[in-house]
VOGU-3710 file (C-alpha; in Angstrom, 3 decimals, decimal comma):
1> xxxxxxxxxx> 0,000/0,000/0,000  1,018/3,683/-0,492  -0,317/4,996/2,617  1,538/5,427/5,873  0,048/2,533/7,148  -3,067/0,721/5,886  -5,623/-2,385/6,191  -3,679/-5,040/4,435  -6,528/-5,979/1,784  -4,738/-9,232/0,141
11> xxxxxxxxxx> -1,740/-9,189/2,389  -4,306/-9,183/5,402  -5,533/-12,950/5,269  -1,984/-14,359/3,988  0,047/-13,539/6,946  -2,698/-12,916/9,546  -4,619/-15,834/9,749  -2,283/-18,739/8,924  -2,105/-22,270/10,758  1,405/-23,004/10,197
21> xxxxxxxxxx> 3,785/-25,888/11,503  7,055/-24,632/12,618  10,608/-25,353/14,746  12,927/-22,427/14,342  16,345/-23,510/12,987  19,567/-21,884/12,502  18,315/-21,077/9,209  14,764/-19,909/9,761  13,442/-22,352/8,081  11,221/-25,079/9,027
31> xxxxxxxxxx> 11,399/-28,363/7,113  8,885/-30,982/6,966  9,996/-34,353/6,058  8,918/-36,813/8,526  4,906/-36,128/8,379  4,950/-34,954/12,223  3,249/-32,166/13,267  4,146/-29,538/15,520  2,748/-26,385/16,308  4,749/-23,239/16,245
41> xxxxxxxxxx> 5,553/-21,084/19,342  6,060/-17,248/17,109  7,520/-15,983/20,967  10,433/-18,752/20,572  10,245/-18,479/16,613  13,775/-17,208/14,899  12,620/-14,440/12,473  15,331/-14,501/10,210  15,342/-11,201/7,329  16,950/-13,776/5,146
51> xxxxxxxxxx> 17,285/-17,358/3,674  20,870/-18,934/3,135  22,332/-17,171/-0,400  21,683/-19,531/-3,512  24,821/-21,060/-5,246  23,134/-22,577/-8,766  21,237/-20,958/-11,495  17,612/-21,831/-12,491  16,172/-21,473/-16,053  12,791/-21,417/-14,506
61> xxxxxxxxxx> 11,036/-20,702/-11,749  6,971/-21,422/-11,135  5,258/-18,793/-8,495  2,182/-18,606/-7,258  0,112/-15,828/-6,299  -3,313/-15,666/-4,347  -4,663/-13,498/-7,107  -4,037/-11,873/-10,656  -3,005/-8,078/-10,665  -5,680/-5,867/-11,672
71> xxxxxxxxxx> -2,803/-3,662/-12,567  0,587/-3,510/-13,392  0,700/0,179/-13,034  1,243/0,598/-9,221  0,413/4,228/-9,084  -3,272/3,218/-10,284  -3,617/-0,270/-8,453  -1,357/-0,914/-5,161  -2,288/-4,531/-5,095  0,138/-6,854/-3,034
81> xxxxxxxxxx> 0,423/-9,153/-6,099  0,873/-6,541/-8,604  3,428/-5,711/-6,299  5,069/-8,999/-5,565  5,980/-9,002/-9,533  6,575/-5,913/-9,848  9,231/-5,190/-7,350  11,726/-7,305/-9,488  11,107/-5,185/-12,234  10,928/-1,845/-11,106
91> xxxxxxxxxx> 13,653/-0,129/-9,361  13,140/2,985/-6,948  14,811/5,685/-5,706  15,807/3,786/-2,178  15,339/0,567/-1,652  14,179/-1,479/1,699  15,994/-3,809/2,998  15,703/-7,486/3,562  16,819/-6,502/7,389  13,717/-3,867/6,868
101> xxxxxxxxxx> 16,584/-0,604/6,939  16,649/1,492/3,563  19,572/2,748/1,600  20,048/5,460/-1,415  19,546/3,002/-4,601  18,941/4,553/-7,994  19,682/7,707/-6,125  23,347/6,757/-5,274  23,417/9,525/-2,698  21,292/11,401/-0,817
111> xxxxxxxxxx> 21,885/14,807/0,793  20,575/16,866/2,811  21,922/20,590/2,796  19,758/21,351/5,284  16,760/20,050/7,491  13,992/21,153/4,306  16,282/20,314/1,216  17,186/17,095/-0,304  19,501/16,402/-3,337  19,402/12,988/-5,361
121> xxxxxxxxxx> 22,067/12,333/-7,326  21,267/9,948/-9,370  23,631/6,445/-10,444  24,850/6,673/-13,512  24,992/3,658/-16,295  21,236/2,487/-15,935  19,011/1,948/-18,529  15,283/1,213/-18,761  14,432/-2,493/-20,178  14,337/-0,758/-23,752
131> xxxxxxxxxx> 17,701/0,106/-23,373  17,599/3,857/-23,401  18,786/5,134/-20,285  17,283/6,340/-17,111  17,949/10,690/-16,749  16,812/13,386/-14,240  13,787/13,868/-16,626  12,345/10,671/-16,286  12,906/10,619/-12,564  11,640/14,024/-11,583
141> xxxxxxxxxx> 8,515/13,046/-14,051  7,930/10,079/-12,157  8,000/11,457/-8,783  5,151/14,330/-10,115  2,907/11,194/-11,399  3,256/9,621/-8,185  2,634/13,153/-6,167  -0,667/13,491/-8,201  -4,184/13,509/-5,667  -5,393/10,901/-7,816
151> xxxxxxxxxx> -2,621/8,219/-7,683  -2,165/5,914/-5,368  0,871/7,618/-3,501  -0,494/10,987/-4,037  -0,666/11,346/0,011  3,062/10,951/0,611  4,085/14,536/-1,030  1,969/16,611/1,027  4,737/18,286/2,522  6,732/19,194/-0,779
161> xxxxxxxxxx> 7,423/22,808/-1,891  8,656/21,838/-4,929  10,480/19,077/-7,038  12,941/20,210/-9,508  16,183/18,778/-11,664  18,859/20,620/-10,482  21,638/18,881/-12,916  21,907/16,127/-15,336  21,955/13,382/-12,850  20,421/15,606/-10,023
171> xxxxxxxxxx> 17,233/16,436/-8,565  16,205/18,397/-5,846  13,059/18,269/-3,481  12,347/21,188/-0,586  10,163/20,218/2,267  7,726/23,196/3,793  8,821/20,997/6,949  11,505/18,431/7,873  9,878/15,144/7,061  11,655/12,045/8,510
181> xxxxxxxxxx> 9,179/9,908/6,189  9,819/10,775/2,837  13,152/8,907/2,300  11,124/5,647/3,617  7,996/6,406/0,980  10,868/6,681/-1,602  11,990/2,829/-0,757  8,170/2,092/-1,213  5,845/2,927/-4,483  6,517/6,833/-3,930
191> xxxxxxxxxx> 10,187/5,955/-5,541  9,843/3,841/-8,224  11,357/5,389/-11,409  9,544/5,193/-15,080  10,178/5,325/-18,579  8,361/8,562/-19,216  8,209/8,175/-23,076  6,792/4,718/-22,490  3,892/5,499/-20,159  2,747/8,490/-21,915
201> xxxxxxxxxx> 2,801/6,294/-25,536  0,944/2,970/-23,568  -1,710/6,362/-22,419  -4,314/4,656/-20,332  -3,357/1,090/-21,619  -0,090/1,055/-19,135  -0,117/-1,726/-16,838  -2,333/-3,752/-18,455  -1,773/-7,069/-20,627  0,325/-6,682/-23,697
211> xxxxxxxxxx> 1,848/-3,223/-22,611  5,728/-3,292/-21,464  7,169/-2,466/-17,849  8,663/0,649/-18,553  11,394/0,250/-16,050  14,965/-0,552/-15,064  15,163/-3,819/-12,494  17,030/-7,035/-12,766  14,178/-8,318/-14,672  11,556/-7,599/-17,385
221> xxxxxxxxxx> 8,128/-8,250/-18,364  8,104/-10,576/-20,562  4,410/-11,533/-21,040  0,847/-11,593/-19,340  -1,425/-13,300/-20,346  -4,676/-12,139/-19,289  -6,662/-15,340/-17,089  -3,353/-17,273/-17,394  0,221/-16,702/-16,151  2,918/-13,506/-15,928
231> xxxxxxxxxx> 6,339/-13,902/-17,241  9,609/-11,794/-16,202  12,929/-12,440/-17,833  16,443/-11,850/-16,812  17,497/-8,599/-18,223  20,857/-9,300/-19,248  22,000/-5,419/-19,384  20,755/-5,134/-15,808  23,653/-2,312/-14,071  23,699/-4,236/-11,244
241> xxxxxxxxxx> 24,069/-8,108/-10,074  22,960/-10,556/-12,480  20,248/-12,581/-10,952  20,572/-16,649/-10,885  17,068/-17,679/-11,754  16,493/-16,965/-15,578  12,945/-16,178/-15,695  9,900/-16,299/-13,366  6,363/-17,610/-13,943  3,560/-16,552/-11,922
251> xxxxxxxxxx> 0,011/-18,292/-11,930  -2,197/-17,664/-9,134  -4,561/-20,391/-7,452  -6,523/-20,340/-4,040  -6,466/-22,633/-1,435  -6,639/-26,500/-2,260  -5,003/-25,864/-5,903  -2,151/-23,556/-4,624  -1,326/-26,211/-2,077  -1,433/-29,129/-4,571
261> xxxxxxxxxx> 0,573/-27,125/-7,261  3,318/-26,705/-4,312  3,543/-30,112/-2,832  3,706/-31,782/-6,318  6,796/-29,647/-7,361  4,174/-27,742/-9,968  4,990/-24,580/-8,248  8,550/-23,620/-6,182  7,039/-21,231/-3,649  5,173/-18,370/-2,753
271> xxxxxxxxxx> 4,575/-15,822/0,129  1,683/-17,689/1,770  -1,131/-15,561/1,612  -3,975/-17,498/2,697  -4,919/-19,085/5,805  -5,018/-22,502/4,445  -1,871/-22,905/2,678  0,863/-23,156/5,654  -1,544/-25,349/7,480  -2,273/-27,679/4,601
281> xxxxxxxxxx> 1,455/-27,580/3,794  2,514/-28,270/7,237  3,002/-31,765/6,935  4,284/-31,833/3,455  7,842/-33,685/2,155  10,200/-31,466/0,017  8,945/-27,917/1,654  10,651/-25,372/3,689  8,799/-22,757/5,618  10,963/-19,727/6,437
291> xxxxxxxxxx> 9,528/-16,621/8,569  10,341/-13,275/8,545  9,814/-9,836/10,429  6,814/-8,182/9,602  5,416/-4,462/10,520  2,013/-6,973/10,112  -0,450/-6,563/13,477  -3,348/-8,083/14,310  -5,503/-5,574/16,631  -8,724/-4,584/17,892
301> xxxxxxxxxx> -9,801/-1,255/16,549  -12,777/0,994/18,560  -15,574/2,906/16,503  -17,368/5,426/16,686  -20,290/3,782/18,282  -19,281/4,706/21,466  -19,396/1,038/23,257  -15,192/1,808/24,181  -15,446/5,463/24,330  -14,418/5,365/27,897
311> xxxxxxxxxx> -10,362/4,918/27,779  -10,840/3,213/31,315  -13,124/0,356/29,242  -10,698/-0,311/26,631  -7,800/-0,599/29,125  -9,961/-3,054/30,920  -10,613/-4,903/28,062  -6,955/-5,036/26,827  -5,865/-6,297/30,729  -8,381/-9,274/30,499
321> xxxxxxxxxx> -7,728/-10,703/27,255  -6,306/-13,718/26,634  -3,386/-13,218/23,799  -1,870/-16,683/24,492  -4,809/-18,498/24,220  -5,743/-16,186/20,438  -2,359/-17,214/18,721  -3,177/-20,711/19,758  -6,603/-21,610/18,903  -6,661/-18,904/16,283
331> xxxxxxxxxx> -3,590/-19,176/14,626  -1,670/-22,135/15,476  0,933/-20,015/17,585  2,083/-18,608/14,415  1,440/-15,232/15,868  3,334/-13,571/18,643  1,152/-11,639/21,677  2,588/-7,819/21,102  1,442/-5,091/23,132  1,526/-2,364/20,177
341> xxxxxxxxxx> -0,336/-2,126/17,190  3,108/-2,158/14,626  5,177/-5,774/14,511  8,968/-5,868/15,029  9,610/-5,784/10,998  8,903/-1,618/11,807  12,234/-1,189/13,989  13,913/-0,300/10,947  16,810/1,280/12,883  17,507/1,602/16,826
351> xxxxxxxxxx> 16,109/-1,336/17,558  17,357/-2,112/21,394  15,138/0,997/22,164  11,888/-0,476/20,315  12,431/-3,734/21,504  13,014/-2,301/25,092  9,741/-0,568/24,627  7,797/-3,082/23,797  8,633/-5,056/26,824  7,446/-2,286/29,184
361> xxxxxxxxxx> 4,158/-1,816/27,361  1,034/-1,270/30,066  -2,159/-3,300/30,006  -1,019/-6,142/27,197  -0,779/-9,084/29,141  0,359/-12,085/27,428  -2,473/-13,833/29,964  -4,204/-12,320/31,912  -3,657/-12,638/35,727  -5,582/-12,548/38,984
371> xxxxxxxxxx> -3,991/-9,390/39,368  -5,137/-7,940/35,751  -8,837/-9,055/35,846  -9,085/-7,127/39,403  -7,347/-4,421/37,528  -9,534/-4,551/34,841  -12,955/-4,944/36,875  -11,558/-1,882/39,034  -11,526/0,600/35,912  -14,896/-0,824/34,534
381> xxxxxxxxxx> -16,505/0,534/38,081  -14,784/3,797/38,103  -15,849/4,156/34,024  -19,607/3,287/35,600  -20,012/1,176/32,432  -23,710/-0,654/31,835  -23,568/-4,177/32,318  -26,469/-4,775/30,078  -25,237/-2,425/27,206  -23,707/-5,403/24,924
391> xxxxxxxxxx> -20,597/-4,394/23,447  -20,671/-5,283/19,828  -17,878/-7,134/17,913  -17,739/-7,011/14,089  -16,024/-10,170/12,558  -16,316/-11,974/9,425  -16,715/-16,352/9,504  -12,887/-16,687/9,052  -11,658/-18,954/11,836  -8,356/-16,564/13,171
401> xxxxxxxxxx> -11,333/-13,680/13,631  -13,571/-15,606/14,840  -11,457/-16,929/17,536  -10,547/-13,398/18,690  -13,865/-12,137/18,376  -14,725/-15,070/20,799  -11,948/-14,031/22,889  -13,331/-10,761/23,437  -16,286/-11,282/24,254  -14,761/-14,466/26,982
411> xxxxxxxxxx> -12,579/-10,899/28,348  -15,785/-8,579/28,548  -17,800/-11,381/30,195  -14,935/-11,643/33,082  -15,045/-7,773/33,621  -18,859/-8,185/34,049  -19,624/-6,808/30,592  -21,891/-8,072/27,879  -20,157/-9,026/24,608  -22,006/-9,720/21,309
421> xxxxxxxxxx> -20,423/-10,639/18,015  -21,961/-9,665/14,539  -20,644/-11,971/11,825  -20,599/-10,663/8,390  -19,320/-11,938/4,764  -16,101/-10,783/4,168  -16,896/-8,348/1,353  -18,978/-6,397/3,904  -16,218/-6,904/6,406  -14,131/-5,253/4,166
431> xxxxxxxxxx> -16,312/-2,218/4,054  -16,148/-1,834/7,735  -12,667/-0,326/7,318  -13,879/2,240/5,138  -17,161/3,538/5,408  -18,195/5,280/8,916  -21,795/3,661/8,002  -20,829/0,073/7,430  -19,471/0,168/10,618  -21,977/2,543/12,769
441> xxxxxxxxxx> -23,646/-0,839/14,667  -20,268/-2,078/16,014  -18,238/-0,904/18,707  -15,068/-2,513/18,308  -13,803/-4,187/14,833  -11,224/-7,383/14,976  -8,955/-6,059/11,960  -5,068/-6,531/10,891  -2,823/-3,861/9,746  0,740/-3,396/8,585
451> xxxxxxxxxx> 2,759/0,035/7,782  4,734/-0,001/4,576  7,307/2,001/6,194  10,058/0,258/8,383  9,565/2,712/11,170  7,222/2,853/13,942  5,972/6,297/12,935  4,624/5,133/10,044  1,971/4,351/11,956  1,237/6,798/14,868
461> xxxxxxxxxx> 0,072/9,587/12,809  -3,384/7,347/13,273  -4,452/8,552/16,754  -4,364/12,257/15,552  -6,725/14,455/16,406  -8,094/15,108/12,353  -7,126/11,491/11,380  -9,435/9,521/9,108  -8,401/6,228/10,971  -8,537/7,362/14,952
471> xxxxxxxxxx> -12,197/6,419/14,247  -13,029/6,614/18,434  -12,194/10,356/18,707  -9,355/10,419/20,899  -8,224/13,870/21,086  -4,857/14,767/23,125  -3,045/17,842/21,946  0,002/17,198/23,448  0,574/14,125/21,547  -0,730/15,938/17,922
481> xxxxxxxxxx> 2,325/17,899/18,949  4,585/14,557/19,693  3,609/13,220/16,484  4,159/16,529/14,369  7,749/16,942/16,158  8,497/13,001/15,732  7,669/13,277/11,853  10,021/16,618/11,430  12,957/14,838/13,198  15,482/13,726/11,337
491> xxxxxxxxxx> 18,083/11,950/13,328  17,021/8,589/14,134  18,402/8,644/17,570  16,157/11,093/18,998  13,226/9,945/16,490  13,214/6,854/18,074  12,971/8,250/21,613  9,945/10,370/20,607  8,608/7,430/19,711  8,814/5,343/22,196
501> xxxxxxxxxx> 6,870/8,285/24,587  4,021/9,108/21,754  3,885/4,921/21,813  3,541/4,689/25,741  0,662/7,601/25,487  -1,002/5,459/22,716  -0,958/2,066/24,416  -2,192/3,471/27,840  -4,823/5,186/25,891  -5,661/1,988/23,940
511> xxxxxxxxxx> -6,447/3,557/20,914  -6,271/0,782/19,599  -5,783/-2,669/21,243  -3,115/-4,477/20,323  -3,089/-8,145/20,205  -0,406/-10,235/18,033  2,456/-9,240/15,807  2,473/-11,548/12,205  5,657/-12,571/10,357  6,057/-13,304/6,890
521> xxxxxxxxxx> 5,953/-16,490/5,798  8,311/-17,930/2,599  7,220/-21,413/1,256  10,045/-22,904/-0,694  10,730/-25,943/-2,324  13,904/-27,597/-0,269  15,945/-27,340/-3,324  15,950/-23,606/-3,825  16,706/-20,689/-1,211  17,957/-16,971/-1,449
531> xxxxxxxxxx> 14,657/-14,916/-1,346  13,904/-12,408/1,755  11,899/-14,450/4,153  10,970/-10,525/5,823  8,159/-8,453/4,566  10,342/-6,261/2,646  9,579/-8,994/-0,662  6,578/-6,566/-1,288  9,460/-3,524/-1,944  12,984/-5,865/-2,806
541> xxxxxxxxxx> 13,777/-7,708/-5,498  13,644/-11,100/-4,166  13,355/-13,064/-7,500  16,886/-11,988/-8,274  18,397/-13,521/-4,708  16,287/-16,801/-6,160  18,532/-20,176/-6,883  19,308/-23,948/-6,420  20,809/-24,220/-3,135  23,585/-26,446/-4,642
551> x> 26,420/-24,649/-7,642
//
C-alpha cells in the first residue's frame, strides 16, 4: 500500500490468519519431512530477514500468487500481487531492505543541505528495459505522477514545496517541513522510477496485458497473459548483479489448488497468503517454511459507536484478554502476543530501544492474571459502564477472527460486561474499514494492519486528532504535537525516543488494542533458497536472490 500505514486488503488474510507448523532452525526455516506435526511457538520463533544465499542458477522458476493483478501500473492499483511481480522489475529511488533498513539506490546519494532540502544524485549507467537510459527527466517526471491527488501515492508529497532537476543526474526536493518519512515512501511505491516516453505512448493502456514495464530492475516483463500466467525475464543489461534464476512464472490459485501445485513440485514457492496454505502444507515432504519480520499486526480497533469510548473500558478490556490463548486456537501459535499495534519488521533502525519498549508496554498481558482481571474490573466501576449495554464485535466467519472475536467477548464477560459478536461476509467486512456507516452498529472491529514504512511512525500519525483512521475520537493535543515533532525529526536517535513516549501515550490510551504481531511467511521448495523471508519482498527484489541451493 502507499499509505503510511493501511488495512492489508490481500496481504491481510496471507500472513494474519495462517495455521502453520514450525521449529525455528539456525536457518529460519522449518522443514517438513517426517509427516509430524508440531505447532509453532512465534515468541520462541527465529525471524530470520533472510534465507541462506543460492549457489546454482535456475532457467525457470513457477510462483504462485493468491490473485491476478488488476494492474501492473502501481500508481493506479497498489495490489500486493501486482506488487510482488513488480518489485523485481521496477527499481526505486531507495530501496528497503531485507533486514527492513533502507539505503540510497537509484539515487546513489542522498543529501541533505539542510533540514527542508534534499539532493538525489542519481547512479549513472542504468538503462530502462528498452535500453535507453534512465535521466533526471524521467525521474523528476515520475516522482510528479506519483505526487498526483489521484494516484495511489499521491498522500506521501503533502509536505513538498517543490520538485525540480537541479543537474543532469540531479534532482532536488524542498520540504515546507523536515519530514523524517519521505526517504522511507521513496523505498516504497513513492520511488519507483519510469520510462516517461513509455507510459505516456501505452496512455491509459499502461499496466495492463500486452503493454511493457517501462522500467529498469534485474528483470523484465516478458508476457501476461490475461486469465493465465505472468512472465519476467532476466534482463541481461541489468547495471547491477545478475540474478541466478532466468525467468519467473507466476500463476495464481486459491487454497486446495495452490497447495497441490506446491507439494507436487508444480509450483517452487510463494509468500503464503492465505490461511489454508501453511496449514495444509505443514506436513508436506520437500517444503521449507521460512519466517520473517513483519510491521504486520493483528488488533482490535474501537468505533465510533461509542461502546469503548471510555479509555478506562478499553484498558480493561486489553488487561483481560487472553493473547496466548488467540495465537493458539486462532492461529496455530504462528502469531506472537505484542502489546503495540506495529510488529517488530517496523524497527527499521535503533532497535534495542523499540524492543526495550515493547517489553514495558502497560495493560497487554500475554495472559491475563488474577492481578489484571481485578485491575480490569476496578476501571470498569470507576468508568460506571452498563452491564447490560452489549458491546458489539464485528467479525467476518474466518476462523483466526472468529477466535478473537470469541476471545473478546470471553474478556468482557470476566469484567462483568456483555459481549455480542456480529458476523458478516467478508466483502462487507471489508467495508467496515472504510465507510463510517458500514461500521456505525459495532463498537469494536477485529482487523489486521501493517505500515509499509520500516519505522514505527509510520503508523502513529493514526491517533491524531483530524485522522481519518482514529475512528473513536481520541483527542490529546500534546501528543498531535509529539507526532508533528516526531515526523520533522530527522536523526534517528532522537526519532526513536519520541517514539517510544508518543507509543507509551497510545498504548495506555488503547487507541487501539493491540493483540499479536504476524511474520512473513516464505514457502520454498527444499531445493531452492535466497529470497527475503521478511516483509520487505513486497518492496525488494527477491526473485533476483532466487537459486538452487547447490552450484
Amino acid at each position: 500500500m502507499t499509505h503510511t500505514s493501511s488495512r492489508r486488503s490481500v496481504l491481510a488474510t496471507a500472513l494474519v490468519a495462517a495455521t502453520v507448523v514450525a521449529a525455528a532452525g539456525c536457518s529460519g526455516a522449518t522443514q517438513n519431512t517426517a509427516g509430524a506435526s508440531r505447532t509453532a511457538d512465534a515468541a520462541t520463533l527465529d525471524l530470520t530477514p533472510t534465507t541462506t544465499p543460492a549457489k546454482g542458477e535456475l532457467a525457470n522458476a513457477d510462483w504462485l500468487l493468491e490473485d491476478e493483478p488488476d494492474s501492473l501500473d502501481l500508481d493506479t492499483q497498489g495490489s500486493s500481487a501486482g506488487r510482488v511481480v513488480l518489485t523485481n522489475v521496477c527499481e526505486r529511488l531507495y530501496q528497503l531492505q531485507p533486514d527492513m533498513s533502507t539505503k540510497p539506490f537509484l539515487a546513489e546519494k542522498a543529501e541533505t543541505l539542510d533540514d527542508k532540502t534534499l539532493v538525489l544524485t542519481l547512479r549513472s549507467g542504468v538503462t530502462f528495459h528498452d535500453g535507453t537510459p534512465m535521466t533526471a527527466d524521467d525521474v523528476l517526471w515520475s516522482l510528479k505522477r506519483h505526487a498526483d491527488p489521484d494516484m495511489e501515492q499521491g498522500d506521501e508529497f503533502g509536505n513538498i514545496a517543490a520538485m525540480e532537476k537541479t543537474g543532469d543526474r540531479r534532482i532536488t526536493i524542498t520540504f515546507k517541513a523536515p519530514d523524517a518519512m519521505f526517504f522511507k515512501a521513496l523505498a516504497g511505491d513513492a520511488g519507483i522510477v519510469w520510462n516517461k516516453e513509455q507510459v505516456e505512448k501505452a496512455g491509459k493502456d499502461f499496466g495492463t496485458p500486452g503493454q511493457p514495464d517501462a522500467c529498469t530492475g534485474p528483470y523484465s516483463l516478458s508476457s501476461w497473459k490475461s486469465g493465465d500466467s505472468i512472465s519476467i525475464e532476466r534482463y541481461d543489461a541489468y547495471w547491477g548483479k545478475k540474478p541466478l534464476t532466468k525467468q519467473v512464472t507466476f500463476r495464481w490459485a486459491a487454497d486446495s489448488a495452490l497447495v497441490n501445485a506446491l507439494t507436487t513440485g508444480a509450483a517452487d514457492g510463494a509468500y503464503a497468503e492465505s490461511p489454508n496454505t501453511a496449514a495444509a502444507l505443514q506436513d508436506k515432504e520437500g517444503i521449507e517454511q521460512h519466517y520473517g519480520p513483519s510491521t504486520a499486526s493483528l488488533v482490535l480497533i474501537p468505533t465510533e459507536r461509542g461502546g469503548l469510548k471510555d479509555p478506562k473500558i478499553r484498558r480493561a478490556l486489553s488487561l483481560a484478554l487472553d493473547r496466548k490463548g488467540i495465537a493458539a486456537s486462532g492461529y496455530g501459535g504462528m502469531v506472537q502476543p505484542w502489546g503495540t499495534p506495529v510488529g517488530s519488521g517496523a524497527w527499521g533502525y535503533e532497535k534495542p530501544v523499540f524492543e526495550a519498549a515493547q517489553k514495558a508496554v502497560a495493560y497487554a498481558p500475554v495472559a491475563p492474571t488474577a492481578e489484571d482481571l481485578a485491575e480490569a474490573k476496578n476501571l470498569v466501576k470507576e468508568a460506571g459502564a452498563d452491564p447490560a449495554e452489549p458491546v458489539v464485535i464485528g467479525t467476518d466467519a474466518s476462523q483466526g477472527r472468529s477466535v478473537v472475536a470469541n476471545a473478546v467477548r470471553a474478556a468482557l464477560q470476566r469484567i462483568g460486561l456483555k459481549g455480542q459478536i456480529k458476523t458478516v461476509p467478508t466483502s462487507q467486512f471489508e467495508q467496515f474499514y472504510s465507510d463510517p456507516q458500514a461500521r456505525a452498529d459495532i463498537d469494536v472491529l477485529v482487523g489486521d494492519w501493517y505500515i509499509s514504512k520500516a519505522d514505527p511512525m509510520g503508523f502513529y500519525d493514526n491517533a491524531l486528532s483530524d485522522s481519518s483512521n482514529n475512528w473513536v475520537g481520541f483527542k490529546d493535543a500534546a501528543y498531535d504535537a509529539k507526532v508533528k515533532k516526531a515526523l520533522s525529526t530527522l536523526d534517528d536517535a532522537e526519532r526513536a525516543k519520541l517514539t517510544v513516549d508518543i507509543q507509551r501515550t497510545f498504548t495506555d490510551a488503547a487507541v487501539w488494542i493491540s493483540v499479536a504481531q504476524v511474520p512473513s511467511v516464505l514457502v520454498l521448495n527444499e531445493k531452492l533458497t535466497g529470497p527475503p523471508a521478511s516483509m520487505a519482498y513486497l518492496y525488494y527484489p527477491w526473485a533476483a536472490e532466487l537459486g538452487s541451493k547447490k552450484g
